[in-house]
C-alpha positions in Angstrom: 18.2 12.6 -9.2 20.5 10.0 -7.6 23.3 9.0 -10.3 23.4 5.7 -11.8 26.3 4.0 -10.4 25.3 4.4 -6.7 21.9 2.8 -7.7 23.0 0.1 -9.4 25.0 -0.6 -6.8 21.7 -0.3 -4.6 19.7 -2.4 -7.1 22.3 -5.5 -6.2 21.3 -5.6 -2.8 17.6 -6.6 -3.7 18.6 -9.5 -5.7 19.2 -13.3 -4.0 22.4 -12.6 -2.2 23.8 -15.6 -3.8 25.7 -17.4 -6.0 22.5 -18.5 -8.2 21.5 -14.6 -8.2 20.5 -13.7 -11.9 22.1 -10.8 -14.2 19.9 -7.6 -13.5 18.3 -5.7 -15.7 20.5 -3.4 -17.2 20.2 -0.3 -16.2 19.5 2.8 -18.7 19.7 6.6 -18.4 17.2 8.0 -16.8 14.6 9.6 -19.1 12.1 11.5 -18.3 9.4 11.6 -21.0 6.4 14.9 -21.4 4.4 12.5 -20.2 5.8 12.5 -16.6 4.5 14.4 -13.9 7.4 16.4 -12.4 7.7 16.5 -8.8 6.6 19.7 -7.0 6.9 21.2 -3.3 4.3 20.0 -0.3 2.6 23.2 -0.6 1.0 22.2 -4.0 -0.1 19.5 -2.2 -3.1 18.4 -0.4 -2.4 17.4 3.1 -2.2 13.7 4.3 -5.3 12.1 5.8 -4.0 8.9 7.2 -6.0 7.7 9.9 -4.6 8.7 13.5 -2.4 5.7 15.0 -1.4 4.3 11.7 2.3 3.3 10.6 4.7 3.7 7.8 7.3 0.4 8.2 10.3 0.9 6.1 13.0 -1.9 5.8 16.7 -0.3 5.4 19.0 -3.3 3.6 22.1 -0.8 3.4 22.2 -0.5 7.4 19.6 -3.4 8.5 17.4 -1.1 10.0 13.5 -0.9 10.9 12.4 2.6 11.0 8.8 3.1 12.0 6.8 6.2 10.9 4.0 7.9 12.2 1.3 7.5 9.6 -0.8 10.8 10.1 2.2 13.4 11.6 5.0 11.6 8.9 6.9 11.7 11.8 9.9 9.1 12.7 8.5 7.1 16.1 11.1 4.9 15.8 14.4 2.9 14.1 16.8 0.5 15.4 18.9 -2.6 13.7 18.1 -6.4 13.2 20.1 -8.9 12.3 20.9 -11.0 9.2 19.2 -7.9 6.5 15.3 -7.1 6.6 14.1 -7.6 3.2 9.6 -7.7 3.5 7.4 -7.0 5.7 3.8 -8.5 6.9 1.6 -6.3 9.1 -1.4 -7.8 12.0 -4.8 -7.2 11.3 -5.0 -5.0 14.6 -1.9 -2.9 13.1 0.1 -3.1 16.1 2.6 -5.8 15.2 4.8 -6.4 12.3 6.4 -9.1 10.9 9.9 -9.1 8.6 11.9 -11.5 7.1 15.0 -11.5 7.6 16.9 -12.7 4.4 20.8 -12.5 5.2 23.6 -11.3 2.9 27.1 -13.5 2.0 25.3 -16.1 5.1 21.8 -16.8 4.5 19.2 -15.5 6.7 16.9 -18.1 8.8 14.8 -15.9 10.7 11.5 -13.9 11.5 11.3 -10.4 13.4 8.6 -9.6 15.5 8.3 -5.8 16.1 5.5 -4.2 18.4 4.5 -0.9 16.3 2.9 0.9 19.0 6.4 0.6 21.2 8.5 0.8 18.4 10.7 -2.2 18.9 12.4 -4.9 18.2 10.2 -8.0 20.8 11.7 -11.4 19.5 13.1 -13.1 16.4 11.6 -16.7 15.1 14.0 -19.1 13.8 13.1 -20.8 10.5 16.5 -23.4 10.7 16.7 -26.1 8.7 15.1 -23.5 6.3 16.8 -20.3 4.9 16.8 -17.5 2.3 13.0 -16.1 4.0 11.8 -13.3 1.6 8.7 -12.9 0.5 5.9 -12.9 3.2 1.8 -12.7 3.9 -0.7 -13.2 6.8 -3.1 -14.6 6.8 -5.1 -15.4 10.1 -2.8 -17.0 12.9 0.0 -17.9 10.6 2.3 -16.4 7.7 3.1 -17.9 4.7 7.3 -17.2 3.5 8.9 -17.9 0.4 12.4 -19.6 1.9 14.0 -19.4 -1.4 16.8 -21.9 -0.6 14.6 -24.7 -0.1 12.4 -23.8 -3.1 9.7 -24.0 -0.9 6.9 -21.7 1.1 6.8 -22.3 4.9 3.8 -21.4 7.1 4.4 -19.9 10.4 1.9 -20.7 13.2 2.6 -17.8 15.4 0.9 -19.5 18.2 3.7 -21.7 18.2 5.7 -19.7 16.6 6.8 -22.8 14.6 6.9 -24.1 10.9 4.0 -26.5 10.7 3.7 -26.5 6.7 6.0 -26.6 3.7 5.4 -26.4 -0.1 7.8 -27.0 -2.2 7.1 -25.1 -5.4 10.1 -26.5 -7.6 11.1 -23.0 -9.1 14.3 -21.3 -8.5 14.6 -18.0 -6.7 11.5 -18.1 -5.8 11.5 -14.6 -4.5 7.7 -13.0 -4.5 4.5 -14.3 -3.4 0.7 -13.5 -3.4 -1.6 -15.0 -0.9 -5.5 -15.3 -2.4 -6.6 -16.8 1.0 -10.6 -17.4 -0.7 -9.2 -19.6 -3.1 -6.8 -21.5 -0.9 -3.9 -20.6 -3.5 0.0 -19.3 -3.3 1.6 -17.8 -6.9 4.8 -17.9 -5.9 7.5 -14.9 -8.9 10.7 -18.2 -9.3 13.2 -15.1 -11.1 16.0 -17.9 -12.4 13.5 -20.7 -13.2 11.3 -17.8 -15.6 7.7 -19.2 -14.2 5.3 -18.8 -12.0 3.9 -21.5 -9.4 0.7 -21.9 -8.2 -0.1 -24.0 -5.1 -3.3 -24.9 -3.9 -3.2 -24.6 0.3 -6.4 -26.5 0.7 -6.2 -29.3 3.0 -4.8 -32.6 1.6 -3.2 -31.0 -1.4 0.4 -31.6 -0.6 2.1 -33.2 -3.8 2.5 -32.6 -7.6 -1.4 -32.5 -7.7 -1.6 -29.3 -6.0 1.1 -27.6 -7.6 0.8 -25.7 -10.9 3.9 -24.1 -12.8 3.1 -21.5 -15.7 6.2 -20.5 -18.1 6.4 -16.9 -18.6 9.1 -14.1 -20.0 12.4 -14.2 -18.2 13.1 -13.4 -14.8 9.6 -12.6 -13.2 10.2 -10.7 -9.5 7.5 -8.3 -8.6 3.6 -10.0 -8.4 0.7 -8.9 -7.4 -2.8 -10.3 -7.3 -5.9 -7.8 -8.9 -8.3 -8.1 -5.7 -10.9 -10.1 -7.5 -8.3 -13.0 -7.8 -9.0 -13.5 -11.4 -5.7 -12.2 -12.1 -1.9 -12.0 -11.2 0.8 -9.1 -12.7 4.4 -10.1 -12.8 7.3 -7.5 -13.5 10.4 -9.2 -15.0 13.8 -8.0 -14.3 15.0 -8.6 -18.0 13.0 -6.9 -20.9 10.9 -4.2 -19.4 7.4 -5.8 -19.2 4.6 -7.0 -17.4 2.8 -10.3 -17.9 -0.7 -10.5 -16.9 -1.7 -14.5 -15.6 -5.6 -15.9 -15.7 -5.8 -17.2 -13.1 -9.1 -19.4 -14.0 -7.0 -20.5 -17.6 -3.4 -20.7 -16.0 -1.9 -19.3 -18.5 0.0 -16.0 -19.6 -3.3 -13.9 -21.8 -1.4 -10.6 -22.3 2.0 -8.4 -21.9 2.1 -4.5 -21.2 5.4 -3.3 -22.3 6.3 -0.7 -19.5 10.1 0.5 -20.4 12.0 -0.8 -17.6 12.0 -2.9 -15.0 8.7 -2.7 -13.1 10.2 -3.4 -9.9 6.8 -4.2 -7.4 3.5 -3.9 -8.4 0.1 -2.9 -6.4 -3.4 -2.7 -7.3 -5.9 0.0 -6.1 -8.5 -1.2 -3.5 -11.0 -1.4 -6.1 -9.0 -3.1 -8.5 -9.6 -0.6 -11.6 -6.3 0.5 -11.6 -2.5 -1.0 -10.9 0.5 1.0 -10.1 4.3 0.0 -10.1 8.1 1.4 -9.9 10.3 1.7 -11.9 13.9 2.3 -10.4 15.5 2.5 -13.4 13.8 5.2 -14.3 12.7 7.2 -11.2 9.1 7.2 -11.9 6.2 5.5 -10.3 3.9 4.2 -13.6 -0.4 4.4 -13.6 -1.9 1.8 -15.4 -5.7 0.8 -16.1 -6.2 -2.4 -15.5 -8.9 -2.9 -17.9 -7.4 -1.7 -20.9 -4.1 -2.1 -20.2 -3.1 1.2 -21.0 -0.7 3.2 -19.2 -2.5 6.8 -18.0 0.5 8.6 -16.1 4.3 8.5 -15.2 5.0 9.9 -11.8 8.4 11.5 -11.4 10.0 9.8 -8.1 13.6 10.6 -8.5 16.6 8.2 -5.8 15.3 5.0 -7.1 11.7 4.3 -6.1 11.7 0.2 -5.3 9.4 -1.1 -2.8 6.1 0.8 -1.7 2.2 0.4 -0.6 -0.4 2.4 -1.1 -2.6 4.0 1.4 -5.9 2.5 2.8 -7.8 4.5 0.5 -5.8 4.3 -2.3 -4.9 7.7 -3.0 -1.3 8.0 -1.6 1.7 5.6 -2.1 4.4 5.7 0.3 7.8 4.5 -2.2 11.1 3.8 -0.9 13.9 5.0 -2.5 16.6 2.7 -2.8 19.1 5.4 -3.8 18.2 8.0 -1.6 17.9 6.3 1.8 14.2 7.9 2.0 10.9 7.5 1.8 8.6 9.7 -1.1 5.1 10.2 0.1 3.5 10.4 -3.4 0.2 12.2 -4.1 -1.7 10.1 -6.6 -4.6 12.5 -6.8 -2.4 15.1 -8.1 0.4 13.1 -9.7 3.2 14.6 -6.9 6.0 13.9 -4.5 4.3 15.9 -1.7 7.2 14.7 1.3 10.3 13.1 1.5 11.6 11.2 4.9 14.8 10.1 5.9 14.6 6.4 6.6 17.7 3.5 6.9 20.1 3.0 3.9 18.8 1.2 0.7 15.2 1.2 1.8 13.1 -1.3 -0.1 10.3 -3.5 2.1 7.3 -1.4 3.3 3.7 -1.5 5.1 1.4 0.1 6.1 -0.5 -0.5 9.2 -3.9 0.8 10.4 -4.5 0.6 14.4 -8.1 -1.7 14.8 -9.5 -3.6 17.8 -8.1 -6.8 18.1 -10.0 -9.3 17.6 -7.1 -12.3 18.6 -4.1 -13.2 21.0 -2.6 -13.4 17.8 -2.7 -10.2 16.8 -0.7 -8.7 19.9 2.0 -11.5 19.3 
């Protein structure tokens, strides 16, 4: 188990980078309840079925480095440095190109990285300038949409220009997070020093106070997720150890889980019936229904678990560990750590990427 004053250390460099950058959560000794499952060896195991051709993408802040995994084999294809420190990630539809903001450190970051998964390198870098502070990402057809936290804004990316053609300004501050529901035309955008959460309509002709929405919740929200029916987004606050849960039909904050410790991101499984989410404070990766709001199971994911994604068919996650410079390749099935890979220093962003037939120029870009 990684000791607690290298990870808090590690914890600092997942926070704004800036002089507005709020308090973190304090962190507690680790405590490992009968209620978590304790980690065993990969021979306990079942093996991993990930589909031939996919990749693991991990984002190392410690050492700005991309390492790229080989999703079936878990073996390293590929790692080499970027410039101004990686934070998220955005993957094509095809699976053979990456996208990763680039946040910065004491300098703000202003740029995009374009990675081709398949050769395992760095192809070009987008520049965002007069806009800065990019973190939080999503695709969605021929364009990403980026928080650029500086600007209180989102920006979308038309990578056929590879140009800016749209900005929201969402009014929050440190507006860190987003979730993209691309039916509904919306943006919920985590704003960690403002304590809300803004929702922005996309639709064409909404630009203005009309299409923007700003819901007060519990302090410092950072981790969001949208349940895949849209009728629902999960924030994790930084201060307080709990979830809110949004309606997203009401606007409005309709219930609280009280998970223990900072729930650092949050994912939902493909069929929506369950949500998962870290806990680095801890080391342990929490199992929630999503229906009842109860809490089922506490994983046991000791060196910081932080950033992860689960698997297409939802039965492994793939966690960085923050503390560890690694990543944990977590059997949900049987509630175990089944590998560990090394990876860059203070590994957070990740994705996962699925090789398809491309159905767009875009998607080689």
């Amino acid at each position: 188990m990684c000791c607690l004053a290298p990870l808090t250390s590690a914890l600092l460099l997942l926070g704004t980078g800036s002089a507005q950058q709020p308090t973190p959560a304090p962190v507690v000794s680790p405590a490992v309840s009968p209620a978590v499952s304790p980690a065993v060896s990969p021979a306990e195991s079942r093996p991993n079925v990930a589909p031939a051709g996919s990749s693991l993408i991990v984002l190392g802040q410690g050492d700005s480095s991309v390492t790229v995994i080989d999703g079936q084999t878990l073996e390293r294809r590929a790692q080499f440095k970027v410039e101004q420190t990686p934070h998220e990630v955005a993957v094509s539809q095809d699976g053979r190109t990456a996208w990763v903001t680039l946040y910065g450190g004491p300098l703000p970051g202003t740029r995009v990285a374009v990675v081709d998964l398949e050769a395992g390198e760095l192809t070009h870098v987008m520049d965002l300038t007069p806009l800065s502070r990019p973190h939080g990402i999503a695709r969605e057809g021929d364009g990403l949409w980026i928080t650029v936290e500086a600007n209180r804004a989102v920006a979308h990316l038309d990578l056929d220009t590879g140009a800016v053609d749209r900005i929201l300004g969402h009014g929050g501050s440190i507006g860190h997070m987003l979730a993209r529901d691309a039916e509904r035309e919306l943006i919920y955008v985590a704003n960690i020093a403002s304590h809300d959460l803004s929702i922005l309509s996309t639709a064409p002709g909404s630009s203005g106070p009309g299409g923007l929405t700003t819901v007060a919740t519990a302090p410092e929200p950072e981790a969001i997720a949208l349940s895949p029916d849209g009728g629902e987004v999960w924030l994790g606050h930084r201060k307080g150890g709990v979830l809110s849960i949004v309606d997203t039909t009401k606007r409005e904050v309709t219930a609280t889980i009280d998970a223990g410790s900072f729930p650092f991101r949050i994912a939902f499984a493909p069929d929506g019936a369950t949500a998962y989410w870290t806990e680095p404070e801890q080391d342990r990766l929490t199992i929630c229904d999503a229906t009842t709001r109860e809490i089922t199971e506490r994983i046991a994911v000791p060196g910081g678990p932080t950033g992860f994604v689960l698997s297409p068919d939802g039965t492994w996650a793939y966690v960085s560990l923050i503390g560890a410079g690694e990543v944990a390749v977590v059997d949900l099935e049987r509630g175990v750590v089944a590998h560990r890979l090394p990876v860059g220093a203070a590994p957070d962003g990740i994705a996962f990427a699925v090789i398809r037939p491309s159905t767009s120029p875009i998607e080689t870009r």
